[in-house]
PALOFI-367018 format. One record per residue (C-alpha): y, x, z. Coordinates in steps of 0.25 Angstrom, whole numbers, plus 2048, in hexadecimal, padded with zeros to 3 digits. Example, Ala and Ser with C-alpha at 12.3 -4.5 7.8 and 13.67 -1.06 7.14 Angstrom:
7EE83181F7FC83781D
***
This chain:
A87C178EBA7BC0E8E7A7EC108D8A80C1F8D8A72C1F8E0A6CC178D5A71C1E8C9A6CC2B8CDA5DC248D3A5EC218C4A62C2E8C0A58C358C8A4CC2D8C0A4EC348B3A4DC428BBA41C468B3A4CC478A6A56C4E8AEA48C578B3A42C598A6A50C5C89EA53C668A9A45C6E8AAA45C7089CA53C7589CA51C7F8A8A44C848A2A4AC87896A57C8D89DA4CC968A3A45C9B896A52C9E890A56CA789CA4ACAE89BA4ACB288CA59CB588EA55CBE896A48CC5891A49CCB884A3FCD787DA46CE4881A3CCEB876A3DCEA866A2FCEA85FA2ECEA850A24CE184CA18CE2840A18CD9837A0FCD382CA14CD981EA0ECD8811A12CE2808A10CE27F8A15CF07F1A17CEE7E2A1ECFC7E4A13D067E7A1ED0F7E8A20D1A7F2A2DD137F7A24D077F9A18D0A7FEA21D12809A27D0480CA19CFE80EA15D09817A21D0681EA1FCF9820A10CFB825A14D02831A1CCF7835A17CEA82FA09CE582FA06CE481F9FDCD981B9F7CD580EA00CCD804A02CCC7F5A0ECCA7ECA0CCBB7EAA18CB57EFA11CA97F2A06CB27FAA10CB6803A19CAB805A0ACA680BA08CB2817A16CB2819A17CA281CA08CA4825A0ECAF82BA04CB9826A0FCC3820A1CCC5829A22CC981CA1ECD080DA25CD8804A23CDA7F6A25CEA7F1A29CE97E1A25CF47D6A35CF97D4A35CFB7E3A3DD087E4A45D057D9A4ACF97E1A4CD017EBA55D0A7E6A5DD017DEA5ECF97ECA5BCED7E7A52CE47F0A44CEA7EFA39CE37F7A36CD47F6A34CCF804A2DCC380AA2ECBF818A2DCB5824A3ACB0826A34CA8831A32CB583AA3ECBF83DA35CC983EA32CC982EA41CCF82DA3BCDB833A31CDF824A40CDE81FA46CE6828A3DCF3826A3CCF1817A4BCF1815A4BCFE81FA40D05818A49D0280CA57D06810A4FD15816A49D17807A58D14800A5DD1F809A52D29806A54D257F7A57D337EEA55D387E1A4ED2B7DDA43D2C7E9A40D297F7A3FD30803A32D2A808A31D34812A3DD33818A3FD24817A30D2481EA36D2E82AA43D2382BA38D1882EA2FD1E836A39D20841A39D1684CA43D1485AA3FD0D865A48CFF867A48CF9873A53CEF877A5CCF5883A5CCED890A66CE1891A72CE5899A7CCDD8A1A86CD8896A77CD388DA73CCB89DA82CC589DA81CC088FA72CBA891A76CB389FA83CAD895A79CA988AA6DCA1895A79C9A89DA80C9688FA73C8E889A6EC8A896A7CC82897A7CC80889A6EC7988BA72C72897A7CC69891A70C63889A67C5F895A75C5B89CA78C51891A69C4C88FA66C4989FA74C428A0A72C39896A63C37899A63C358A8A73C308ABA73C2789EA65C208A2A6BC1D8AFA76C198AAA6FC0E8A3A67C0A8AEA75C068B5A7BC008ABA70BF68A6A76BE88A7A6BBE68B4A72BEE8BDA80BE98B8A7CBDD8BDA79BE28CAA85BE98CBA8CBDD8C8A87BD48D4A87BE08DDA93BE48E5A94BF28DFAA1BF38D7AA2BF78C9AA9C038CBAA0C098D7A95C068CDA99C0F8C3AA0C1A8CDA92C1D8D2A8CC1C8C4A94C278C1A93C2F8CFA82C2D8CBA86C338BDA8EC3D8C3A84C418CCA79C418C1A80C4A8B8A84C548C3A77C568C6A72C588BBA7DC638B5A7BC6B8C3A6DC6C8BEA71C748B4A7AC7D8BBA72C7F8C6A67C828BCA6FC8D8B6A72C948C5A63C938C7A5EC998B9A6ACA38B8A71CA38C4A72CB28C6A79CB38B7A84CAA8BCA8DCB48BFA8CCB98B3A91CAE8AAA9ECA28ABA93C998B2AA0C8F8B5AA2C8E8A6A96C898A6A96C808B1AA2C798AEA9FC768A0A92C718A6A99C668AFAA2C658A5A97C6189AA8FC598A4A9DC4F8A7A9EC4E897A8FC4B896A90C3F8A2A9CC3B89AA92C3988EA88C32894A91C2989AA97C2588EA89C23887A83C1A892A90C1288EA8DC12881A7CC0F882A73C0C88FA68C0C885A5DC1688CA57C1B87FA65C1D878A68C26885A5CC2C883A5FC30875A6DC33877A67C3D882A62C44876A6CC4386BA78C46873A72C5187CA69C58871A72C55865A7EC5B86BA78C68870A73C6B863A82C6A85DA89C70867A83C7D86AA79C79875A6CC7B86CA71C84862A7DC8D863A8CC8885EA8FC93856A82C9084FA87C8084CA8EC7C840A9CC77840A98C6C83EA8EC69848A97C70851AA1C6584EA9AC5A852A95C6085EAA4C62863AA2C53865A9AC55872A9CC5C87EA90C6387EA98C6D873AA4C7087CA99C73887A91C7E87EA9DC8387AAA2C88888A94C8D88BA95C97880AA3C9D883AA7CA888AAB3CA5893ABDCAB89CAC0C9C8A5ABFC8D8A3ACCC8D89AAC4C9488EABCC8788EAC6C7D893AC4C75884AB6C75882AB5C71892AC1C6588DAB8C61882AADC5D88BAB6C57895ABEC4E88AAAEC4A885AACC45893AB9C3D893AB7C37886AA7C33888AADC2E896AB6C24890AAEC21884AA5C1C88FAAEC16899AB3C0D88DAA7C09889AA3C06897AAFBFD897AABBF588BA9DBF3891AA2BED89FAABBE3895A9FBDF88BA96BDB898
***
């Protein structure tokens, strides 16, 4: 077993990728449970910065400012567009609306009355919206006999509730402990597929360089044992890593396992990982060019998390993009993470998928092996 021995010595030098890959993960893993799980339980509405500039001086209008003053902060502006473009873009003013002369009568012809200006890059802006279109749709209702109710329109205003967010019960704790399993998987196919290809692929170099052909060669290790305990060293590698991540997951959640189809997750996880070792097998056949591997680290790993779901949600992909990504094993993967289901057969095809991936990069790689032993 001298070569096995040797190919994971080899292995183990590159253990601050494998260390540094995997901290980061784990601590992000950790900050995602913990705002999963935290969240305000009280609603507060917030003051903004308004500028207000009433044309009007109507009754109806200057109630509409008065409105607005209680729950806004107003701040000097003018009607220059250009003027108020200015605070809004240097964050001066939240929003600013403009009152015109025929307010009331816009009013009741309901026809859009009020020119607003606000910050789209802040949700809160909506907010100056909001209360202008409440404080509108309580003076239609009061509207009678070509007046306003401003009295009563005020007493509808004026009264407030207390919101406060109920406490999350057991059917809100199920569906957080499904979502925080779900990325941390998701996320885990990405580190998988970047350390492989790093730390199993620079080894792989190492052993196949011409030098230690050579030596193989004049020595009285056969051919075949040679590359059985390469493989066993891969194995080995790869296992160990993966079960990082599981184990990672029973550490961080391991009271919420119950909870959730942790086998789904697990299988697909090996799964993954034997298509992923397929992969990397086939590239060291195609390259052994430690700066390609190094950039194929990155392309492969990074490029197919953002088309298949791992980074951004599938639903959320375009057809298109989604159509490419079905390319990968890393989409059939995603995939099964994000389903609900009753046994293995519900995903016995997207499982295949991945399976068929590592057959095909398998014997993609073994041919090419073939033609390099004939070339040398």
């Amino acid at each position: 077993m001298t070569v096995f021995k040797y190919f994971i010595k080899i292995a183990l030098r590159n253990k601050g990728i494998i260390l540094s890959y995997i901290i980061v993960f784990l601590i992000l893993s950790i900050i995602n449970g913990n705002t999963s799980y935290n969240k305000e339980t009280n609603f507060i509405e917030k003051k903004l910065d308004i500028g207000i500039v009433d044309n009007s001086n109507s009754e109806l209008s200057k109630e509409l400012v008065s409105y607005l003053k209680k729950k806004n902060n107003i701040i000097p502006t003018t009607a220059d567009e250009k003027h108020i473009r200015e605070q809004i873009f240097l964050g001066i003013a939240n929003a600013v609306l403009i009152i015109p002369q025929d307010f009331e009568n816009k009013i009741s012809n309901k026809v859009s009355a009020i020119e607003l200006y606000k910050d789209d890059r802040t949700p809160e802006a909506y907010q100056v919206e909001n209360q202008i279109n409440k404080f509108i749709s309580f003076a239609k209702a009061t509207y009678e006999d070509n007046r306003y109710d401003l009295s009563m329109v005020s007493n509808a205003l004026d009264e407030s509730i207390e919101v406060s967010l109920v406490a999350r019960d057991e059917k809100d704790i199920n569906e957080n402990t499904n979502t925080w399993f779900r990325i941390y998987f998701n996320f885990s196919s990405y580190i998988i597929l970047a350390i492989y290809i790093s730390v199993i692929g620079f080894v792989m170099t190492d052993l196949t360089s011409k030098e230690i052909e050579n030596r193989r060669k004049v020595s009285s290790i056969k051919f075949l044992k040679f590359n059985r305990e390469i493989y066993l060293g891969q194995l080995a590698i790869a296992a160990f890593i993966t079960s990082i991540f599981l184990l990672g997951s029973i550490i961080l959640r391991g009271k919420y396992i119950g909870e959730v189809d942790f086998a789904k997750y697990v299988i697909n996880t090996l799964v993954f990982s034997f298509a992923a070792l397929c992969l990397v097998f086939l590239i060291n056949n195609i390259t052994s060019n430690k700066f390609v591997l190094s950039g194929l680290s990155t392309i492969l790993s990074l490029g197919t998390s953002f088309i298949s779901g791992v980074m951004v949600p599938q639903e959320l992909l375009g057809e298109k993009v989604l159509g490419i990504a079905k390319f990968f094993p890393t989409y059939y993967f995603v995939k099964i993470n994000e389903m609900n289901i009753n046994s293995l057969l519900d995903v016995k095809y997207e499982l295949s998928m991945q399976l068929l991936f590592a057959m095909a990069f398998l014997v993609v790689g073994l041919y090419l092996s073939r033609v390099k032993l004939r070339n040398q």
